[in-house]
MMTF fields as JSON, N, C-alpha, C and O atoms, coordinates in Angstrom:
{
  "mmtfVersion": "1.0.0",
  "mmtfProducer": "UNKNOWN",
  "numBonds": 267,
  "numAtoms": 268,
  "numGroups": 67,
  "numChains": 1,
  "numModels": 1,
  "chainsPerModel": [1],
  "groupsPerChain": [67],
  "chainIdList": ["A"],
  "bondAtomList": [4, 2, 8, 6, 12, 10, 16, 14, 20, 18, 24, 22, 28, 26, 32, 30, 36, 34, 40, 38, 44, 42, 48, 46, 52, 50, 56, 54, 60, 58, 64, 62, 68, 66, 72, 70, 76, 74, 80, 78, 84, 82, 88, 86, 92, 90, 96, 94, 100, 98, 104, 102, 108, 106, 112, 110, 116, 114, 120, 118, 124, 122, 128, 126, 132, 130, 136, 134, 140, 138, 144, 142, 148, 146, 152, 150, 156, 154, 160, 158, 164, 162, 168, 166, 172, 170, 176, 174, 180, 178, 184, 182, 188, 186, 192, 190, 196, 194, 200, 198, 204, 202, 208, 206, 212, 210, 216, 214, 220, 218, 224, 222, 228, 226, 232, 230, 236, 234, 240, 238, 244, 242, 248, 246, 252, 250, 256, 254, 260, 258, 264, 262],
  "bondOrderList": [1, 1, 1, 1, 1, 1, 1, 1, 1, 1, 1, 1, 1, 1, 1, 1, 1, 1, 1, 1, 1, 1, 1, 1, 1, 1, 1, 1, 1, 1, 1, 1, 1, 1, 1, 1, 1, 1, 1, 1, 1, 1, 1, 1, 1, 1, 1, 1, 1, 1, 1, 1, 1, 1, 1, 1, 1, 1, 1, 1, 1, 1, 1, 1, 1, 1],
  "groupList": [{"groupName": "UNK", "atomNameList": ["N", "CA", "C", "O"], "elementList": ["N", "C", "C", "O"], "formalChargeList": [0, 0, 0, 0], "bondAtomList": [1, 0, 2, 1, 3, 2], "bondOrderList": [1, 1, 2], "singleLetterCode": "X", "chemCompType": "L-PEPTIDE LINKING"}],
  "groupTypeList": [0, 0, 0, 0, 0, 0, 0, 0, 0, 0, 0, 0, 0, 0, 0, 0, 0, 0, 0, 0, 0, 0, 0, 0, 0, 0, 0, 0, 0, 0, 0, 0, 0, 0, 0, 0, 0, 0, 0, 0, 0, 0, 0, 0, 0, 0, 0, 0, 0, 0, 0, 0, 0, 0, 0, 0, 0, 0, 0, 0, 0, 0, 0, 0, 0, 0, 0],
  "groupIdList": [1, 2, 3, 4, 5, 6, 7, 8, 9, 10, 11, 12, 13, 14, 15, 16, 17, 18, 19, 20, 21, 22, 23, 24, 25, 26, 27, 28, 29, 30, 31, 32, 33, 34, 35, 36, 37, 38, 39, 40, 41, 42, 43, 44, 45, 46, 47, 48, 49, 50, 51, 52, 53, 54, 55, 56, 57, 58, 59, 60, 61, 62, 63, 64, 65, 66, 67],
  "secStructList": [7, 2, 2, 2, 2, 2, 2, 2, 2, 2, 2, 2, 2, 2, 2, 2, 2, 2, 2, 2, 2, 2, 2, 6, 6, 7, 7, 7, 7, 1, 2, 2, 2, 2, 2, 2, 2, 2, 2, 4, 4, 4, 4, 4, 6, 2, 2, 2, 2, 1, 7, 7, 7, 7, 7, 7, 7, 2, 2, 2, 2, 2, 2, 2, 2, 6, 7],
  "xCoordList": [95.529, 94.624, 93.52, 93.321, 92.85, 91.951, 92.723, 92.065, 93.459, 94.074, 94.115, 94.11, 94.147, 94.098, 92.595, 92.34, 91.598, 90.336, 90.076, 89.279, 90.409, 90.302, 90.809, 90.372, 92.072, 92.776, 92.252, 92.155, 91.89, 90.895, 89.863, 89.707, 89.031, 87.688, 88.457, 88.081, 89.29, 89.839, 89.968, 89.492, 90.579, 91.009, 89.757, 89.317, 89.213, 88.561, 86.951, 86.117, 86.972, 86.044, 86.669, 86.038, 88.005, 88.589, 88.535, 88.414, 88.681, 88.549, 86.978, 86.713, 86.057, 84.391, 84.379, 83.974, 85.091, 84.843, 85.644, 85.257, 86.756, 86.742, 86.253, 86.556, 85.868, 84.565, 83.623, 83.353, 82.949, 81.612, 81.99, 81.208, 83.173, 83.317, 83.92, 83.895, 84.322, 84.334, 83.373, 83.071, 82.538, 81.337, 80.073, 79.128, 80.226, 79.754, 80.721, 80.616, 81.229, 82.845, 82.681, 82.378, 82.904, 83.972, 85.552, 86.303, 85.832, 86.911, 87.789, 87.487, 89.176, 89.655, 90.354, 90.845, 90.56, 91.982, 92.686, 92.835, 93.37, 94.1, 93.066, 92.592, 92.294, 91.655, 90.335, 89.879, 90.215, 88.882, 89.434, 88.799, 90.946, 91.503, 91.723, 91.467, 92.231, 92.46, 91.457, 91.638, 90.04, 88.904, 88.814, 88.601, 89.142, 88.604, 89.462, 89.022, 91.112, 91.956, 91.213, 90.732, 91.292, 90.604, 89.43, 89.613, 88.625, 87.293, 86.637, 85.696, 87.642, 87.3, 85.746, 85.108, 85.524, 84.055, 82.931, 82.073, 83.102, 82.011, 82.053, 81.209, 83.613, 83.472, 82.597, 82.509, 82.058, 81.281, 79.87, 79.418, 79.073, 78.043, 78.535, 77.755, 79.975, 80.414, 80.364, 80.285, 80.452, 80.628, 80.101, 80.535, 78.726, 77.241, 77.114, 76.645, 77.54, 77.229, 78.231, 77.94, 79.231, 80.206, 79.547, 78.686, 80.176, 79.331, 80.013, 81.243, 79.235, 79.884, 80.836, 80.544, 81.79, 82.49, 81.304, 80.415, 81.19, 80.566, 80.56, 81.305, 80.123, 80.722, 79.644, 78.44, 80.212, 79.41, 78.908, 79.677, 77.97, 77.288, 78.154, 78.371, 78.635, 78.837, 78.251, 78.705, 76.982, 75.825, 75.89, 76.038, 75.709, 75.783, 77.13, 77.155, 78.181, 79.375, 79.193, 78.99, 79.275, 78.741, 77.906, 78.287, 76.528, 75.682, 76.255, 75.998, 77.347, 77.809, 78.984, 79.103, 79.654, 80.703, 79.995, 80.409, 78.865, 78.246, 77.592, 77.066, 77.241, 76.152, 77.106, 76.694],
  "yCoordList": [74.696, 73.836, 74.645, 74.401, 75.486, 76.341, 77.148, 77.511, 77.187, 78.17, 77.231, 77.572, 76.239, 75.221, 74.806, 74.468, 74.89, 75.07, 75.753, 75.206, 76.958, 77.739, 77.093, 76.978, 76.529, 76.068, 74.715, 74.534, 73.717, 72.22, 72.592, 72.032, 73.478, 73.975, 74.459, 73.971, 75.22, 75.495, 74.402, 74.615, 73.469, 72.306, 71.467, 71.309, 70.967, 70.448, 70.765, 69.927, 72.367, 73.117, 73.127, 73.126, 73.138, 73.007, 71.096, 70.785, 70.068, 69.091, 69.154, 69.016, 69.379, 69.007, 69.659, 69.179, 70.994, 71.829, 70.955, 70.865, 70.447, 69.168, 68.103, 67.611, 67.712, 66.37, 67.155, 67.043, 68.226, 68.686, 68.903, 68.606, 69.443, 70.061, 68.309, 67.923, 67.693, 65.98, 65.799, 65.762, 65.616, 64.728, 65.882, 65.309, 66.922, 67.879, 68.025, 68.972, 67.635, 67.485, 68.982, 69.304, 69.938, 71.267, 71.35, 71.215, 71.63, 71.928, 72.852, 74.033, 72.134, 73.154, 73.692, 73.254, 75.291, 75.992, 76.427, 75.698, 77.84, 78.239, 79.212, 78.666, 80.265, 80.579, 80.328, 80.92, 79.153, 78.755, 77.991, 77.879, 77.298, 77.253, 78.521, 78.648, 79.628, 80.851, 80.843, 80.62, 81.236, 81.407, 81.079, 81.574, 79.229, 78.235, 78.731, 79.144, 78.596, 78.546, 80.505, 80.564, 81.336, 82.574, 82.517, 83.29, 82.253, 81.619, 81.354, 81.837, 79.972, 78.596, 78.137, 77.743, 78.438, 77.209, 78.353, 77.878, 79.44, 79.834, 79.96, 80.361, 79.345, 79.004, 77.435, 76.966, 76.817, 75.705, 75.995, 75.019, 77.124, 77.332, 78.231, 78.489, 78.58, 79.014, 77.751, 77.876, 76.457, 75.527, 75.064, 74.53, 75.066, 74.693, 75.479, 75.063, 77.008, 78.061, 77.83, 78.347, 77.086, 76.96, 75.993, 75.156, 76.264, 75.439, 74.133, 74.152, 72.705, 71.867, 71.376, 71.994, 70.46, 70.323, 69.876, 69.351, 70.081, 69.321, 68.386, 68.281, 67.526, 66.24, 65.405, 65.178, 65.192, 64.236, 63.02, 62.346, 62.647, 61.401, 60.432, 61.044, 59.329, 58.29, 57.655, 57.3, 57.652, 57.217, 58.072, 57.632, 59.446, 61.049, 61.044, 61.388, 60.421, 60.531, 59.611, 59.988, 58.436, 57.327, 57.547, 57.309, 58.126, 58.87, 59.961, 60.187, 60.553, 61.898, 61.203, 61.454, 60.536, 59.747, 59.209, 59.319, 58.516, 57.316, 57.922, 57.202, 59.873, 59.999, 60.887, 61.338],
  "zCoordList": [115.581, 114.834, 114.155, 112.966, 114.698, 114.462, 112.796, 111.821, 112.875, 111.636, 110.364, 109.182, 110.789, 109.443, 108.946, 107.79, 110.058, 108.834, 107.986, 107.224, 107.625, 106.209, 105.212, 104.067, 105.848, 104.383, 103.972, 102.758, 104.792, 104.719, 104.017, 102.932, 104.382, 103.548, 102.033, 100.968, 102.09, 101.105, 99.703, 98.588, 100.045, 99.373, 99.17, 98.031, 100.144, 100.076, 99.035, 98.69, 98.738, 97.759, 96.53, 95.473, 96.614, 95.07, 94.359, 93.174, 95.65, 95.135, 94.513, 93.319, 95.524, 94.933, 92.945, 91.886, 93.376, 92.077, 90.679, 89.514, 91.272, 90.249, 90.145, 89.058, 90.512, 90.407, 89.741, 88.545, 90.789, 89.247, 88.261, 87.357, 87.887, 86.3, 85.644, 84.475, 86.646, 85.879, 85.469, 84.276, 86.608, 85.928, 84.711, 84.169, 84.556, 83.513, 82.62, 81.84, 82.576, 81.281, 80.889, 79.74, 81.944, 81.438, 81.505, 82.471, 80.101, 79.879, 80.737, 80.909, 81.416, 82.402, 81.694, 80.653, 82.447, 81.857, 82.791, 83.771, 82.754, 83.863, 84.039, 85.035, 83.869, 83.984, 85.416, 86.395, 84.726, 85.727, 86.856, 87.905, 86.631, 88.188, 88.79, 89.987, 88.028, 89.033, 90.193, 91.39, 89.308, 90.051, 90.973, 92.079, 90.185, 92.256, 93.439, 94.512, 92.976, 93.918, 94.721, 95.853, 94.107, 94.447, 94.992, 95.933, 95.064, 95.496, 96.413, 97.044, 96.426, 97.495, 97.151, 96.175, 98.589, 98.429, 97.38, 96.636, 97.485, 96.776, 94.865, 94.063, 94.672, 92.989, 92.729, 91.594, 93.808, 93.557, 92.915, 92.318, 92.904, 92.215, 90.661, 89.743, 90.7, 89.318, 88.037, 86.814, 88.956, 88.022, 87.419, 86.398, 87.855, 87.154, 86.236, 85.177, 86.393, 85.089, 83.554, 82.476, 83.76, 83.285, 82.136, 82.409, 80.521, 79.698, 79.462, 79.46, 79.21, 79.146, 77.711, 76.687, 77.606, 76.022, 75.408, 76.078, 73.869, 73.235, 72.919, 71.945, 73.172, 72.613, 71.228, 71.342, 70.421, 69.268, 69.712, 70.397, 69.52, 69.836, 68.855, 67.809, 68.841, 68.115, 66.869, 65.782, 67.498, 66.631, 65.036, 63.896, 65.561, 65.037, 63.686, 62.504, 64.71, 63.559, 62.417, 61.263, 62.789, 62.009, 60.615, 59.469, 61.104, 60.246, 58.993, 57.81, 60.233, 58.908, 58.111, 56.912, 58.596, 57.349, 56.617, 55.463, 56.719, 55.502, 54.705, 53.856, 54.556, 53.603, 52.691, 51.623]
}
């Protein structure tokens, strides 16, 4: 039993690391899964550094088609 907490922590740091980069809408690649799966719990403060998509405001688009 003891041998399977590495790998629980394991998973369980790659799920959080997707939720933050959800809810900060970074774009995944293979890349930045390498990391996590390489990682584990300590790619969770990589994710905050990570830049978010850009996204256009609505309002913003609206504005630039009508002029």
């Amino acid at each position: 039993m003891v041998i399977y907490v590495p790998a629980i922590i394991w998973i369980i740091s790659a799920i959080v690391c997707y939720y933050i980069a959800k809810a900060r809408k970074v774009k995944s690649n293979v890349m930045r899964n390498l990391i996590v799966v390489a990682l584990g719990p300590l790619a969770i403060p990589l994710v905050f550094f990570a830049k978010p998509e850009k996204s256009i405001d609505p309002k913003m688009k609206k504005n630039a088609q009508s002029t």
